[in-house]
N, C-alpha and C positions, 0 to 999 in steps of 0.2 A: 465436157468431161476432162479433170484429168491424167494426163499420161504419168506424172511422177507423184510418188506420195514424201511427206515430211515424216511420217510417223510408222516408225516398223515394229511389227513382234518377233521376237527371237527366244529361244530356249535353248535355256542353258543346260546343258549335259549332266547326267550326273554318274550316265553306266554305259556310255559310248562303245562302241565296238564296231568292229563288220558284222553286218546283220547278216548270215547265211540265209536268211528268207530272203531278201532283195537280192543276192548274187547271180541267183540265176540266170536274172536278164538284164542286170548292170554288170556291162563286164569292163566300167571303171573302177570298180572295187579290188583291192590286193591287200593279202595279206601278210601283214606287218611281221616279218620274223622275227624271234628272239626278245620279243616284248610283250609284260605282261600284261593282261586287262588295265589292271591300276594305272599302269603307265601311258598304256595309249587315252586313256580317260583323261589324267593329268595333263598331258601334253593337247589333249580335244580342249578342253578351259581354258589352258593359257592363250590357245589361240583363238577361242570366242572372246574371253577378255578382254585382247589386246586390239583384235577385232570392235568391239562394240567403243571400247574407246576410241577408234577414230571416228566414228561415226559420229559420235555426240560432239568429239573437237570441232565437228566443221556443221555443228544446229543440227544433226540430222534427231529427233526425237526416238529413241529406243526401250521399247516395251519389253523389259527382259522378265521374262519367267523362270524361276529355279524348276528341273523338270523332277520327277519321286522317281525312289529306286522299282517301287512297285506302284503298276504292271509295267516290266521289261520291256522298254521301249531304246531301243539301242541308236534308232535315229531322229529322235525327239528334235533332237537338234535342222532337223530341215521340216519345218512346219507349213513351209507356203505349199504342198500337196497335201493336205486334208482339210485348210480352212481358206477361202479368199474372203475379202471385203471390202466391200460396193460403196461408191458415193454415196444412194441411195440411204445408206443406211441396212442395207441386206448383208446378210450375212451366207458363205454356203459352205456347205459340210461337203468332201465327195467320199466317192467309194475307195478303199485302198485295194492295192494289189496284194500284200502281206497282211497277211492275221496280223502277226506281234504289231505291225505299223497302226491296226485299225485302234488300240489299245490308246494311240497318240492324243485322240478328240477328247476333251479336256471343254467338260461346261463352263469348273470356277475362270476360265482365261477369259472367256465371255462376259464374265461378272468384272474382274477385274479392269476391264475396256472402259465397260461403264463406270465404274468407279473412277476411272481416269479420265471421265468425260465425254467418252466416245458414246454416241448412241445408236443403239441397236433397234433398229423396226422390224426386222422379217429375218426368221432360218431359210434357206431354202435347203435340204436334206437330200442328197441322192443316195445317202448310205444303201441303203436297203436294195440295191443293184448288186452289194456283195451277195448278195442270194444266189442270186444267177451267174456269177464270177463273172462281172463287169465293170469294170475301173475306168477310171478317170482321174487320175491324181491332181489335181488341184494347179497351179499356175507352173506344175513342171508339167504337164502335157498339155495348158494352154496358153499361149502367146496371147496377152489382149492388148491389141491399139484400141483403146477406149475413147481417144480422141475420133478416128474412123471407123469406129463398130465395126472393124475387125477382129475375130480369133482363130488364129495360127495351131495348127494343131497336127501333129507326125502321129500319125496311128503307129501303134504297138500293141503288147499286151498289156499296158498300161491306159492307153486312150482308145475308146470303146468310139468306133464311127457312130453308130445311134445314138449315144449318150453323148457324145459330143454334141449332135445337130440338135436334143433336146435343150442343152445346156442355152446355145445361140438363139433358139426360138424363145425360152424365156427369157434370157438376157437379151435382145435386138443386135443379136452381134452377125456380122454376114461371115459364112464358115468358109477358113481356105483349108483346105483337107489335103495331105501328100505325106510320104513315106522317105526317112531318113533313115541312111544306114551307117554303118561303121563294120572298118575289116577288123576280123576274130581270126587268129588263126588262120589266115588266106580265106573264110568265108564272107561275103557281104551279111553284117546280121543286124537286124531291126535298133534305132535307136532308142531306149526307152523312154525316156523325156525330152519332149522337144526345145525346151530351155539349156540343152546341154549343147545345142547347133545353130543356137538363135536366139536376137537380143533386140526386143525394138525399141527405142529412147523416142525421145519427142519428135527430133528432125533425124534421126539416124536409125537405121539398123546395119547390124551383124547378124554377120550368117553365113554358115560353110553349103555354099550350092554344092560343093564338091557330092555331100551329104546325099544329097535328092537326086537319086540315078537315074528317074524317069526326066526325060527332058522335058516334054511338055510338063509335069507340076513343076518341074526347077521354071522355067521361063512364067509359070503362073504366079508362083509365093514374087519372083523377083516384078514381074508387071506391077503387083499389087502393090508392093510396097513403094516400088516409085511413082506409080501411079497417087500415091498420100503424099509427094512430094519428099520422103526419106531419103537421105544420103545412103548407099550401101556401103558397107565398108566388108566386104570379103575376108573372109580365113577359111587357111587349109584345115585338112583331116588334123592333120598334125597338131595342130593350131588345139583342136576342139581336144584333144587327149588331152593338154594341158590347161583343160576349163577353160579359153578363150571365151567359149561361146554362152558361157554361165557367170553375166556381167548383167546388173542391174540401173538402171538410171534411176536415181533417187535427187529430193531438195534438201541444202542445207537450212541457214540460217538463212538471212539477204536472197531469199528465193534463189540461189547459185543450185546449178545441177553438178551433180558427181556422178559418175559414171562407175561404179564398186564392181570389184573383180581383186581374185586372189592374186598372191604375187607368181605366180609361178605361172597365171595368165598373163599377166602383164610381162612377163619375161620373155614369154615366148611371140609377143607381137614383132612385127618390125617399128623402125620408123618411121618410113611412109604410114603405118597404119597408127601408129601413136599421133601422128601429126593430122591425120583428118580425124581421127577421136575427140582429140581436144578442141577441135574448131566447135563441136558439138557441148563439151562437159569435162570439168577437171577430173581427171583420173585419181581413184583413193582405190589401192592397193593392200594387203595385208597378207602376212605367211597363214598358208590352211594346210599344210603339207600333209598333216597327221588323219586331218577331218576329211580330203581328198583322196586320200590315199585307201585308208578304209571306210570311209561312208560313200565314194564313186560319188559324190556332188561337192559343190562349191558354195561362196559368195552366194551369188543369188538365191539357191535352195535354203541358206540358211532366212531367209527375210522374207520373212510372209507380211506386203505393203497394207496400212489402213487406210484405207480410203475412207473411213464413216466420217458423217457428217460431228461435229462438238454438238453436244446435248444443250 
């Protein structure tokens, strides 16, 4: 199995905003004073744009999608929470936590995959858990080492403990299960994606243990991962407010890894930690100021990996 994909999907924005339905319990979302819709939209493009062309500079293959104005999907733009895709050739839909979000699943992107080669053998569907208000958002509330059938998963009201250990039993993945938090207001309050506290690459992960208050799951997520022989590389709380922890390992061209993260992640690393980064994958940076600021995700929420097999 593997850990990095060459081939990503991305959707491009067309009616960008802070979604007051995800606010509740993303509380990296802030609202942008003094600017209008159109502007924060304008300014969410220029930096998917500018974004996607680095990508492609360094062979990464980019599947961009123009997203419609109707149904009102305000965060269209982070798609890897409602669809993953499987070497297999599987495809899977999950349950969203937001109505307007569930709006995001999009059959023609399906069609267009296969049109570009990809092939598709199997849906797997968990929608229908919105029934009973049970989420699972898609690769922001789970970490897969697919290499060691591993998946990483911080419950929230977003990652539903049942529906996770369903997920692992149909996919063969062994489940590490623990609770990530972030201070609010002087409260400890649940992290909502656990891709915003943690990053596994091929030979490395990131990850703010700070996060995981209970010591036994901190000393468990950290076992496991060294136990796959993973280099840890540590960051603080602080770290993860400025997306640290919301970094992707992707292939270029000449099979090279990149390690993708916003700039304002990469700003806030140190040296020490930029120097054991790169031992692992060239770091490719970009400004998301706008898309971070009111969509509360980064980098990686924006890149939903394919794994399918070419038809």
């Amino acid at each position: 199995m593997k850990q990095t994909a060459n081939a990503i999907l991305m959707i491009r924005p067309v009616a960008f905003r802070m979604n007051e339905q995800t606010a509740v319990n993303n509380y990296y979302q802030k609202v942008l004073n003094g600017l209008t819709p159109e502007t924060v939209n304008a300014r969410a493009r220029e930096e998917f744009d500018a974004f996607v062309n680095k990508l492609r500079m360094v062979g990464v293959d980019v599947v961009v999608v123009e997203d419609t104005l109707h149904p009102d999907t305000p965060d269209s733009i982070f798609p890897n929470n409602w669809i993953s895709f499987h070497e297999n050739g599987d495809v899977v839909l999950y349950p969203m936590f937001a109505e307007n979000r569930r709006q995001e699943r999009r059959e023609d992107i399906l069609d267009l995959l296969e049109e570009r080669g990809f092939a598709i053998n199997e849906i797997m569907d968990y929608t229908s858990a919105e029934d009973d208000d049970i989420f699972l958002e898609g690769t922001g509330s789970l970490l897969l080492d697919r290499q060691n059938g591993k998946a990483y998963c911080a419950l929230s009201p977003r990652a539903d403990e049942e529906l996770f250990i369903e997920f692992c039993e149909d996919f063969e993945y062994n489940p590490i299960i623990f609770e990530a938090y972030q201070t609010v207001d002087g409260v400890r309050k649940l992290i909502y994606h656990t891709n915003v506290m943690m990053c596994i690459g091929e030979t490395f992960a990131v990850v703010c243990a700070d996060c995981i208050d209970d010591k036994q799951e901190r000393k468990m997520v950290l076992d496991n991962l060294r136990e796959d022989g993973k280099e840890i590389i540590l960051i603080t709380e602080d770290q993860v407010n400025n997306f640290a922890g919301n970094m992707l390992e992707v292939r270029g061209s000449d099979n090279r890894r990149y390690l993708v993260m916003s700039q304002s992640a990469h700003k806030s690393l140190t040296p020490a930690q930029i120097a054991q980064l790169e031992k692992h994958a060239t770091i490719l940076s970009s400004s998301l100021d706008t898309i971070e600021a009111c969509g509360g995700g980064s980098a990686r929420c924006m890149m939903a990996e394919v794994f399918l097999p070419k038809a």
